[in-house]
C-alpha positions as CSV (number, residue, x, y, z in Angstrom):
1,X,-11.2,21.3,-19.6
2,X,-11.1,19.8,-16.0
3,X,-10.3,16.8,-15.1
4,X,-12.0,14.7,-12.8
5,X,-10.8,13.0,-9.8
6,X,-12.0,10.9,-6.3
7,X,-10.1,10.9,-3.0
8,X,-9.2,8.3,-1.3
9,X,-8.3,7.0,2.3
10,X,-7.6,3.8,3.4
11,X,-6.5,3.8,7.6
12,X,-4.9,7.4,6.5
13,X,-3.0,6.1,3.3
14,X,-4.3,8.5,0.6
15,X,-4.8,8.3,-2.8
16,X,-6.0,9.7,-5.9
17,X,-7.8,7.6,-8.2
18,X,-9.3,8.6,-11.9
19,X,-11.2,6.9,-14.2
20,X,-9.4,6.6,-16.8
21,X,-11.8,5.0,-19.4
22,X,-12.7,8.8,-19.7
23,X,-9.7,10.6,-19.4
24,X,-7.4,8.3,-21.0
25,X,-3.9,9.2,-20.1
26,X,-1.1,7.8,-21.9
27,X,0.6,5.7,-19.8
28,X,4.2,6.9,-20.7
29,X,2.7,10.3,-19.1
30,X,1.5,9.1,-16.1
31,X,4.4,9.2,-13.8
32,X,4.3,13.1,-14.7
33,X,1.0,13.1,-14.0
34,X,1.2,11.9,-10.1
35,X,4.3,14.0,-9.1
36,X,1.9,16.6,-10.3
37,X,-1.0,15.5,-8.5
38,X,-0.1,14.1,-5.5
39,X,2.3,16.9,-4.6
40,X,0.9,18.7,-1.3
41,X,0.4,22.2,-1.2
42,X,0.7,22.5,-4.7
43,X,-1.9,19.6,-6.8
44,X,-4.5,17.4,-4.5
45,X,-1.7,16.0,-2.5
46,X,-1.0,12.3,-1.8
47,X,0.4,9.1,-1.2
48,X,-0.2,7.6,-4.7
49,X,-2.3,8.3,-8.0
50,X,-4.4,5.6,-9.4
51,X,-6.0,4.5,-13.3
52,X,-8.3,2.6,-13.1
53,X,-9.8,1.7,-16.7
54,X,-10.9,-1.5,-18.7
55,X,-8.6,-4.7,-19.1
56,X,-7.1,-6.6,-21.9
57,X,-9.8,-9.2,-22.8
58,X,-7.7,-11.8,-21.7
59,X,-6.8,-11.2,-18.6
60,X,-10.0,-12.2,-16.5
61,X,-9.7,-9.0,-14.7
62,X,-13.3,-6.7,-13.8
63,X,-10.9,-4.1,-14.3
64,X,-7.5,-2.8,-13.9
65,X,-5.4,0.0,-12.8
66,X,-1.7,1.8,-12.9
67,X,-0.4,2.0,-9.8
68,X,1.9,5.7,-9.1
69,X,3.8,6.9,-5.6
70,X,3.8,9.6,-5.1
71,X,7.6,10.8,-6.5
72,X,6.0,9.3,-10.0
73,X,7.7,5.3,-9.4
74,X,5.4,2.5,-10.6
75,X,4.8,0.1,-8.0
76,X,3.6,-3.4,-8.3
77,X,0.8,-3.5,-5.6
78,X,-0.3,-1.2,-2.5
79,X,-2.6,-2.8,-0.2
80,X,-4.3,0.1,1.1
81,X,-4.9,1.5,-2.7
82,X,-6.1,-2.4,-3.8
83,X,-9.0,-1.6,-1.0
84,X,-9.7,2.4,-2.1
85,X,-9.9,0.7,-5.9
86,X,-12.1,-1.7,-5.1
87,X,-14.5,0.3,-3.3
88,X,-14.5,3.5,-5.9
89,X,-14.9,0.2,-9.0
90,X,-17.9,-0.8,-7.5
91,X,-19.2,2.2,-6.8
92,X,-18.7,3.7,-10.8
93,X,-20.3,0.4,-11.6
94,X,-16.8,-1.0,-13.2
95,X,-16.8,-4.4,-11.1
96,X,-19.6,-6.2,-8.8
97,X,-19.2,-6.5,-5.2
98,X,-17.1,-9.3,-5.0
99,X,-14.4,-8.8,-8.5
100,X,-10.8,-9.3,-9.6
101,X,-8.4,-6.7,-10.3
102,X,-5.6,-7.0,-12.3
103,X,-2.1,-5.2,-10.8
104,X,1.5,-5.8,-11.8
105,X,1.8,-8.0,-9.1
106,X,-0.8,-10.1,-10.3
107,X,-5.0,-10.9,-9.9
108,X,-6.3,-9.4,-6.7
109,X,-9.6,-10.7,-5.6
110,X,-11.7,-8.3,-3.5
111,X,-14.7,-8.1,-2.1
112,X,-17.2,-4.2,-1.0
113,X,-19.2,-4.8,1.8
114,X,-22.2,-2.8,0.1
115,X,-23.4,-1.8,3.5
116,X,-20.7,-0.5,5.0
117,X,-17.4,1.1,4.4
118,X,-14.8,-2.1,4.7
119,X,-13.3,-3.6,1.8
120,X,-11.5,-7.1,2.0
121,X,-8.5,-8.0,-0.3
122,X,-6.9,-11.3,-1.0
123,X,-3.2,-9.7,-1.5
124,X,-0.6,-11.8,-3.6
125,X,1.4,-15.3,-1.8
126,X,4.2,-14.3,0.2
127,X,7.7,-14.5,-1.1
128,X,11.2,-14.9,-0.9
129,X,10.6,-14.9,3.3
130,X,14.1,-14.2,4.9
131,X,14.3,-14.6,8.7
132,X,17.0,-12.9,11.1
133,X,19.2,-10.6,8.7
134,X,21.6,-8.9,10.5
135,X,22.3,-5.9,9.4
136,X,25.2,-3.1,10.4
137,X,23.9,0.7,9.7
138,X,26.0,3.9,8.6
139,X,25.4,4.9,12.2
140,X,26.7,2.2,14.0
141,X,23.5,0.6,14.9
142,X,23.5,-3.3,14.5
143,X,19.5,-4.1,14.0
144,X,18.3,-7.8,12.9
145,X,15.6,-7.5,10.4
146,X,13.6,-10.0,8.3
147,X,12.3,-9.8,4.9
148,X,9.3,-11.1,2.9
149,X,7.2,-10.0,-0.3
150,X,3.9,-9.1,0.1
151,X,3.7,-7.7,-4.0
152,X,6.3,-5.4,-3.2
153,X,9.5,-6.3,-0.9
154,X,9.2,-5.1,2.8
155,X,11.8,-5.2,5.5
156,X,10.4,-5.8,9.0
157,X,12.2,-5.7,12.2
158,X,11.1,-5.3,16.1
159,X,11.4,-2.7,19.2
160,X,9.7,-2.8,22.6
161,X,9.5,0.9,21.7
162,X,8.2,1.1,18.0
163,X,6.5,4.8,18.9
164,X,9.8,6.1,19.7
165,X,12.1,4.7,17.2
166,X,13.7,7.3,15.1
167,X,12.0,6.0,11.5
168,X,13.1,9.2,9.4
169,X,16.9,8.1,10.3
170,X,16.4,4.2,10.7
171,X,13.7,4.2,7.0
172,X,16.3,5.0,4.3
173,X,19.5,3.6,6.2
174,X,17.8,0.3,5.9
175,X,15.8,0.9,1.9
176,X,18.9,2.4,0.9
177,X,21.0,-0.6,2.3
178,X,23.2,-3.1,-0.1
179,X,21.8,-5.9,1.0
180,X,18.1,-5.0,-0.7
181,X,19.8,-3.3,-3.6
182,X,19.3,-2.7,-6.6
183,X,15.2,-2.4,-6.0
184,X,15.7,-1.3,-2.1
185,X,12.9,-2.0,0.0
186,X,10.3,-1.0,2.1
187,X,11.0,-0.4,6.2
188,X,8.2,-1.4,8.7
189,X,9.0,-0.9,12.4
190,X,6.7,-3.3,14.5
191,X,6.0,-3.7,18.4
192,X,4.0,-7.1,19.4
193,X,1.4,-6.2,21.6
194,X,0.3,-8.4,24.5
195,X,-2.8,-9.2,23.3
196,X,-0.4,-10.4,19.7
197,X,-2.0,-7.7,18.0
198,X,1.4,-5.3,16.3
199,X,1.6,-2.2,16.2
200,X,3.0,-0.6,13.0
201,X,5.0,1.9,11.6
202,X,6.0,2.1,8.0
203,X,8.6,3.9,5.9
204,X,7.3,3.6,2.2
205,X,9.8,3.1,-0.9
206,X,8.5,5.7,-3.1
207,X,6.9,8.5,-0.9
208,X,10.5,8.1,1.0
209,X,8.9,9.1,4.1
210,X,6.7,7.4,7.1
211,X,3.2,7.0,6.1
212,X,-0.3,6.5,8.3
213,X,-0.6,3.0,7.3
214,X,0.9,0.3,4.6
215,X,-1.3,-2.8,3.5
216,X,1.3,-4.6,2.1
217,X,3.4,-4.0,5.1
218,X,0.6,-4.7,7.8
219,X,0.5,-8.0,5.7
220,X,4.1,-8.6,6.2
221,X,4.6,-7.8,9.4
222,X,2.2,-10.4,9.8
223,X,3.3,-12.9,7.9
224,X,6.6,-12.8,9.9
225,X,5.6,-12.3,13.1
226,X,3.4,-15.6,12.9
227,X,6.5,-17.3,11.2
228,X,8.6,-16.3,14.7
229,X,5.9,-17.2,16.9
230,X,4.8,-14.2,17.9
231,X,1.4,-14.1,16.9
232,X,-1.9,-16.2,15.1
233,X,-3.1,-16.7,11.8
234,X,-5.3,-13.6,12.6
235,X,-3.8,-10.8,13.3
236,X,-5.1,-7.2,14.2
237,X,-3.0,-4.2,13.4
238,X,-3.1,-0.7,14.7
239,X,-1.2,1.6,12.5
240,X,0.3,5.0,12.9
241,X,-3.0,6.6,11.8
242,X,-4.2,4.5,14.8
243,X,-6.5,2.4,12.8
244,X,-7.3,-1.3,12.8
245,X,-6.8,-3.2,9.6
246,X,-7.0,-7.2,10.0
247,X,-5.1,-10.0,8.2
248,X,-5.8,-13.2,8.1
249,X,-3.4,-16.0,7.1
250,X,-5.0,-18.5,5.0
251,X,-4.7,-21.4,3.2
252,X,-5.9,-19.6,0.4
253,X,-3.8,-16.8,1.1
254,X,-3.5,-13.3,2.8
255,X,-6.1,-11.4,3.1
256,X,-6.1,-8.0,3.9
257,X,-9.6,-6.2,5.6
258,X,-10.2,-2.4,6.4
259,X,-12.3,0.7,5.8
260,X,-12.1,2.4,2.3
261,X,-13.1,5.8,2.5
262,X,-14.4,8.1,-0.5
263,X,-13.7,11.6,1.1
264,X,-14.4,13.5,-1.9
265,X,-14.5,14.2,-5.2
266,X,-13.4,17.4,-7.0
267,X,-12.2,18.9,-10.5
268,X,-8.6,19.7,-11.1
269,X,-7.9,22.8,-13.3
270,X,-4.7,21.3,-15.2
271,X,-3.0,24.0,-15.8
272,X,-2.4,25.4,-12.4
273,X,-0.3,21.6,-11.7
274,X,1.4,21.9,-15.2
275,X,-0.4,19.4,-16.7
């Protein structure tokens, strides 16, 4: 037996995503089953696995899926992977172009652009927005930060120098801090361009290293950067992977807008991942 599976990219965020109406993995195995996959060099390698697979009847979903990072945590929502979902439901005929899926975080509307490659996503309502947190690190460093929910918790704060910030020292000094225990938090280092486009980078809770580009924290970073002034209710971001995703602050809500990339799709021989 192999196992079928599709890879993933959205703006260098990658992902793994199954259909699980034909595999049908038990979900108390599934955590096994993305430190196993998404490991590099040894499985497929990457930044989080996805099921995707029918929903409860009553949930008004087109379809709905489990959400792994990589180190086998559940997380409530990933922007990026929302978009990569999306895309890969309409394409295996699970979900229209325009459709609902259902995450722990709640109903996600999205919608394919069927000609192209971008994917736009209407992520949850902000929460629990916290301006100007101090905060005083192990090292001595006093940094303000501010904080906001975006489906999972994110910590933003600013540099004139974002590129050259030291994000493998300052990422887990602040998501390991006491002030965003027990959960911790996500870390996203932002520069405000002078055009009021930001430039991001993101250490992500759960892969507990920098990625190429965080949905949810574009989206917060965002979100905060308007609340302090800094920029409009649209917003372009450039992210590490140097690509553009857009988010627009509406009344509706936030919506999230990038490429989703099928790169391609393969068969996985479970027994050389210990599955």
């Amino acid at each position: 037996m192999t196992i079928p599976f599709y890879k993933m990219q959205g703006s260098g965020n990658d992902f793994i995503l199954v259909d699980n109406n034909r595999l049908k993995v038990d979900r108390q195995a599934m955590d096994h089953w993305a430190r196993k996959l998404c490991a590099r060099s040894f499985g497929i390698g990457a930044d989080g696995l996805i099921f995707l697979e029918s929903p409860p009847d009553e949930s008004g979903a087109d379809y709905r899926w489990h959400f792994y990072n990589s180190d086998g945590s559940r997380a409530e929502m990933c922007g990026n992977g929302s978009r990569c979902a999306a895309r890969l439901a309409y394409e295996l005929g699970l979900a229209p172009a325009k459709h609902i899926l259902g995450t722990d975080a709640g109903a996600i509307k999205a919608e394919v652009d069927a000609a192209g490659k971008e994917v736009k996503v209407q992520l949850t309502r902000p929460r629990d927005l916290s301006l100007n947190i101090p905060l005083s690190l192990d090292s001595g460093r006093e940094v303000m930060t501010h904080f906001v929910n975006t489906g999972v918790p994110h910590v933003v704060y600013f540099s004139t120098r974002a590129a050259a910030e030291n994000l493998k020292e300052m990422g887990p000094a602040i998501r390991y801090h006491p002030r965003f225990a027990p959960a911790g938090t996500n870390v996203n280092c932002v520069q405000v361009e002078k055009d009021k486009s930001l430039f991001l980078r993101t250490y992500e809770r759960g892969v507990e290293d920098e990625t190429l580009a965080c949905g949810t924290g574009a989206a917060a970073a965002a979100v905060i950067a308007n609340a302090l002034g800094h920029c409009g209710p649209k917003v372009p971001v450039v992210t590490t992977s140097r690509e553009h995703l857009e988010i627009s602050l509406e009344k509706d809500g936030v919506f999230l807008r990038g490429q989703a990339v099928l790169v391609y799709t393969g068969e996985l021989n479970p027994e050389a991942v210990g599955l």
